[in-house]
C-alpha positions in Angstrom: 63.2 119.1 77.6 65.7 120.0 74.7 64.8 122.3 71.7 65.0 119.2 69.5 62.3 117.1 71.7 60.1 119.9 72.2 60.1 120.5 68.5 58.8 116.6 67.9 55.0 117.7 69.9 53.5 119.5 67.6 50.8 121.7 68.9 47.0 120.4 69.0 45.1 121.5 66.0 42.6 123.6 66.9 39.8 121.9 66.0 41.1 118.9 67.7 40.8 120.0 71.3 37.3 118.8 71.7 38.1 115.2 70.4 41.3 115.3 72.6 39.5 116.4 75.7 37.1 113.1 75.3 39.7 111.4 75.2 42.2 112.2 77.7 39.0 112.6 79.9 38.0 108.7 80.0 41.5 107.7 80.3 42.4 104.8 80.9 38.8 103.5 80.2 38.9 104.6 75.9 38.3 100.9 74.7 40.3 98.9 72.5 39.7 100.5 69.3 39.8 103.8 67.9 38.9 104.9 64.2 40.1 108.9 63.4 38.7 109.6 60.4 37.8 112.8 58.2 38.7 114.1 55.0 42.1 114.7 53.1 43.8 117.3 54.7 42.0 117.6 58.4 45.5 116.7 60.4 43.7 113.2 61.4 47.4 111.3 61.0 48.9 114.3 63.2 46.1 113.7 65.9 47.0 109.7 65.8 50.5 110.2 65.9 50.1 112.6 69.1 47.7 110.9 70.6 49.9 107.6 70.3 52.7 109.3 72.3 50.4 110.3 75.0 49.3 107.2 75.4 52.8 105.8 75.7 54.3 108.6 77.6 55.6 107.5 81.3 55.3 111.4 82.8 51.9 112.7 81.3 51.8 116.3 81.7 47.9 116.5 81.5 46.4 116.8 78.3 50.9 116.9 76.7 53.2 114.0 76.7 56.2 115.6 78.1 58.8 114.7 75.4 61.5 113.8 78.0 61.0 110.4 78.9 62.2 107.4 77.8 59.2 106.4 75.6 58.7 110.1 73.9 62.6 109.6 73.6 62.1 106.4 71.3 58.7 107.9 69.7 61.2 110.7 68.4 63.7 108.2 67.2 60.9 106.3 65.4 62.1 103.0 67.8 59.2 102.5 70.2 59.2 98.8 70.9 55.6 99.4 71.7 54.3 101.0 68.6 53.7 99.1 65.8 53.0 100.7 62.5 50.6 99.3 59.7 50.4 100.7 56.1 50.1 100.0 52.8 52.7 100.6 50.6 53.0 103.7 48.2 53.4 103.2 44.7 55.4 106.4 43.8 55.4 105.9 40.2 51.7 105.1 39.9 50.6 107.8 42.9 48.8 105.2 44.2 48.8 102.6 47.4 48.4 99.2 47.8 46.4 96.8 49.6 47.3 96.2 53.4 47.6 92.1 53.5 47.1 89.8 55.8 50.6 88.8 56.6 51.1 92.3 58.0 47.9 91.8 60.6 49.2 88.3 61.7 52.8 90.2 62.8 50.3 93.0 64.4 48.2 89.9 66.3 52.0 88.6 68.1 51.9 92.3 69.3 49.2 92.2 71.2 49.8 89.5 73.0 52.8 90.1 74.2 53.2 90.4 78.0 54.9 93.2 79.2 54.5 96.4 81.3 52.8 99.6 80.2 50.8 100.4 77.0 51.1 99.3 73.4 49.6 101.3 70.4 49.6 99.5 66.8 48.5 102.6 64.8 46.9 101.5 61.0 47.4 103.8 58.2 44.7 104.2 55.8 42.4 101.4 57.2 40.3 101.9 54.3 43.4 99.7 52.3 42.8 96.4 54.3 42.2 94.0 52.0 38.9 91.5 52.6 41.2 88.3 54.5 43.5 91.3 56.7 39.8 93.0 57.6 39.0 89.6 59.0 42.2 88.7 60.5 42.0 92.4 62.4 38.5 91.4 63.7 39.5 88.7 65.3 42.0 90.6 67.1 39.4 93.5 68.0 37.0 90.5 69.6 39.8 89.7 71.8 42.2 92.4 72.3 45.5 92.2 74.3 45.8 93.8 77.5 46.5 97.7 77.9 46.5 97.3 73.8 45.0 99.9 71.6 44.5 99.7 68.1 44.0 102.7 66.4 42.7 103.2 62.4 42.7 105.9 60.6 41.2 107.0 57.3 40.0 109.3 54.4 36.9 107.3 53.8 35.6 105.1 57.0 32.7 103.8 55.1 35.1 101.8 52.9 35.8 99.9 55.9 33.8 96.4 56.7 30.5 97.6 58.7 32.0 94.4 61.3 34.9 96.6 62.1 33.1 100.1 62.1 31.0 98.4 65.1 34.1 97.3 66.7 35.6 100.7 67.0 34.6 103.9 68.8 34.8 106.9 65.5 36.1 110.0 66.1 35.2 112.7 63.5 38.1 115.2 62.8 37.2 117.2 60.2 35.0 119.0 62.0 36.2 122.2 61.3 34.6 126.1 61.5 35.6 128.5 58.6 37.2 130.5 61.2 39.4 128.4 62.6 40.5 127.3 59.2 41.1 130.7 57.7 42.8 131.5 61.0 45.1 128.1 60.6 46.2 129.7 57.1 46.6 133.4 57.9 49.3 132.1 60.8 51.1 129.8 58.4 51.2 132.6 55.1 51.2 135.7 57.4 52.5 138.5 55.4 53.9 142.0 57.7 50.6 143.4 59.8 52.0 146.7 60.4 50.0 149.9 58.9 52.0 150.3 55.8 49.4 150.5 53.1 51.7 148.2 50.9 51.6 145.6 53.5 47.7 146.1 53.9 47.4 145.4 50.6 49.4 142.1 50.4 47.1 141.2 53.6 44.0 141.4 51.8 45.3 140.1 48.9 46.3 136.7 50.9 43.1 136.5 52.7 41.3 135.9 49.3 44.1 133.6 47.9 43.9 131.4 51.2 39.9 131.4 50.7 39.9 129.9 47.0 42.4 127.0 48.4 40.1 126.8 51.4 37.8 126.0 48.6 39.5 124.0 46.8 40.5 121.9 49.5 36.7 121.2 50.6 37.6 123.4 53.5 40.3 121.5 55.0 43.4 123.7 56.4 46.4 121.0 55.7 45.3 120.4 52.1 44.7 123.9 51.8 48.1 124.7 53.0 49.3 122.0 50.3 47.9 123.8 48.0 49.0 127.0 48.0 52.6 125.7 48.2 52.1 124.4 44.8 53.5 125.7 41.7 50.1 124.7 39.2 47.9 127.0 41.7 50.4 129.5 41.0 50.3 129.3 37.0 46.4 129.1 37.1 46.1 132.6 35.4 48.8 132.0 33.1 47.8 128.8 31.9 44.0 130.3 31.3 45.0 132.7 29.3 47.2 131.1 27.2 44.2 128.7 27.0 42.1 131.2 25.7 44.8 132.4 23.3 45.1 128.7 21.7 41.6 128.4 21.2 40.9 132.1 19.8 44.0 131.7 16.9 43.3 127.8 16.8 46.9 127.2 16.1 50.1 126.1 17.5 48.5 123.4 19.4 52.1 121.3 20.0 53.4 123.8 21.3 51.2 124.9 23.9 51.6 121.2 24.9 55.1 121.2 24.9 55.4 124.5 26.9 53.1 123.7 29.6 54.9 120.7 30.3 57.9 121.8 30.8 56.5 123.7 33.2 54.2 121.8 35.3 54.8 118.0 36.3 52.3 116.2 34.2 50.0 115.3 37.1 49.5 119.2 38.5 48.3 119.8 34.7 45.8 117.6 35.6 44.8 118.4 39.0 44.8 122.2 38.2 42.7 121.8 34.9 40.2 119.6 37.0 39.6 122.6 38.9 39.0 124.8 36.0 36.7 122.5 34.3 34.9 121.9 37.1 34.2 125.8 37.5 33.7 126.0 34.0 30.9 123.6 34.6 29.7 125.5 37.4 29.5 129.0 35.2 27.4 127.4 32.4 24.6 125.8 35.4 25.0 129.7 37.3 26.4 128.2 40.4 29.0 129.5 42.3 32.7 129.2 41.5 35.4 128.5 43.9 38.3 130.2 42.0 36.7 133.7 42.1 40.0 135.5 41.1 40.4 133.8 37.4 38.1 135.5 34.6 37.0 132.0 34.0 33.8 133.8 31.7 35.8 134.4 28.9 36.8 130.5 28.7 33.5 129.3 29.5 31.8 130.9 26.4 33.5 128.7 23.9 32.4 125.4 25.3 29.0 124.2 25.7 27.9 122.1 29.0 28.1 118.7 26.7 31.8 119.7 25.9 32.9 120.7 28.9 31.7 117.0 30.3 33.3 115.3 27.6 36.4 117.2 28.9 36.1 116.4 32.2 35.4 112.7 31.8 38.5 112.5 29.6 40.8 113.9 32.3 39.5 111.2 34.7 39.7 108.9 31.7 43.9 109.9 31.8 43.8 109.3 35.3 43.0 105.9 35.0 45.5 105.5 32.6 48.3 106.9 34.2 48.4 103.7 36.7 50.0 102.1 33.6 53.1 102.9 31.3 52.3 105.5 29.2 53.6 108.2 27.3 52.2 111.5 28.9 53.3 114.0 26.6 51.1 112.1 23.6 48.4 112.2 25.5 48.6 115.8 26.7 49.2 116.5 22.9 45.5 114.8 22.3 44.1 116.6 25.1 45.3 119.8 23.8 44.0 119.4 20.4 40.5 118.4 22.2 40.6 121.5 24.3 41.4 124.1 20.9 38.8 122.5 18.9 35.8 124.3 19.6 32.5 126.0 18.2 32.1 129.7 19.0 28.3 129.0 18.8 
């Protein structure tokens, strides 16, 4: 096996190997249909693309496909005659996806029934975007399945999907994940020098706490996490609160806060990151735990009451909402600004 091949088998997650076991256990007896679903960020899409390979690799090395033959040869390529791949599309512009259609089930039903030798894998992308006649269409095809055909859905929220299909399927959990194999996920992907140098130490502990607030902000799931912290708005977090706390001490200048933070951060990380703030904000005035333990997130607290800080968040999701149309985002983080300044200190 080349460098390049190996390179295209990622390692098993972790948290995975349980899940894998099953599977590779009840070989070739796994049923028709497969739904791999957990949260944003638990590697599910990794575990259906490996899992696809295995199926279709000609010289299984035990629980590995061996990335040599002819079929993980065309799974690198992205050519597998047969692996058929079902998704919505991605709006970039409006961050958001599409329904899956109907048309696109119908080319996955002449797929199935094709007769040829050895496995095929049709492998659907957020499931939870079929839309109500391709849910239908992909029952029917469930109730009477090819042969040596698996179909295998994946998605962040499984309950979206028609109760008819769910019963069709066998579910696999994979966000089943323990702290410690999380935090020891990050720690190999952000490892800083682990020698004794007190310097080095330092840096250690200081990325052990940064990986545990993105642990929390990622509802515990290691790949989001890992998105996180590659971000430049958790970065700025500190910055941005203080220079919230300055606008809303001197109430003045209001523009060009506005203007400066937006040169900075892409309009939609403004809006993720002060999610985040508001909703520890929230979390200070009800004395519950906050997940972003290194920002002094006290001294902004104080100047807003609980109704305000609701108000703020529901206008954030409000700008959400809109931002699926054309709009003009600097206006509206002008308005926002002006919102977050004017406060009572009562």
């Amino acid at each position: 096996m080349t460098t390049a091949q190996s390179d295209k088998i990622q390692a098993l997650l972790p948290w995975h190997t349980v899940v894998w076991q099953r599977l590779v256990e009840r070989f070739p007896n796994i049923g028709h249909g497969l739904l791999f679903y957990g949260k944003e960020g638990c590697g599910k899409q990794q575990f259906a693309e490996q899992f696809s390979q295995w199926l279709l690799c000609t010289d299984k090395q035990g629980m590995s496909a061996c990335g040599h033959c002819a079929s993980c040869r065309w799974i690198a390529a992205g050519t597998h005659p047969q692996l058929k791949r079902i998704a919505p599309d991605f709006d970039e512009k409006k961050q958001s996806y599409a329904a899956i259609k109907i048309d696109q089930i119908r080319e996955m039903g002449d797929f199935v029934q094709q007769r040829v030798e050895g496995w095929r894998v049709v492998l659907i992308e957020h499931a939870e975007y079929l839309n109500i006649a391709a849910s239908n269409a992909l029952l029917k095809t469930l109730e009477e399945p090819g042969e040596r055909v698996v179909i295998i859905l994946v998605s962040d929220a499984m309950l979206k999907l028609p109760a008819t299909i769910r019963s069709r399927v066998q579910q696999y959990a994979l966000d089943r994940i323990l702290s410690d194999q999380a935090q020891a996920y990050l720690a190999k992907q952000t490892i800083v020098g682990a020698d004794d140098n007190a310097q080095n130490q330092t840096a250690l502990i200081a990325q052990t706490q940064t990986t545990a607030i993105a642990l929390s902000l990622a509802a515990e799931m290691p790949l989001k996490a890992e998105q996180i912290l590659q971000t430049e708005w958790f970065r700025q977090r500190q910055s941005f609160v203080d220079a919230w706390i300055d606008l809303v001490n001197k109430k003045a200048y209001p523009m060009l806060f506005s203007t400066q933070w937006s040169k900075q951060l892409d309009f939609r990380e403004l809006l993720v990151m002060l999610r985040y703030l508001i909703q520890d904000c929230i979390a200070l005035k009800l004395q519950q735990s906050v997940k972003q333990t290194d920002l002094q997130l006290g001294k902004l607290e104080k100047f807003y009451s609980l109704q305000q800080l609701f108000a703020i968040y529901a206008q954030i999701n409000k700008i959400n909402g809109m931002l699926l149309q054309n709009v003009q985002t600097q206006l509206i983080f002008d308005e926002l600004t002006v919102q977050l300044m004017n406060v009572d200190f009562t």
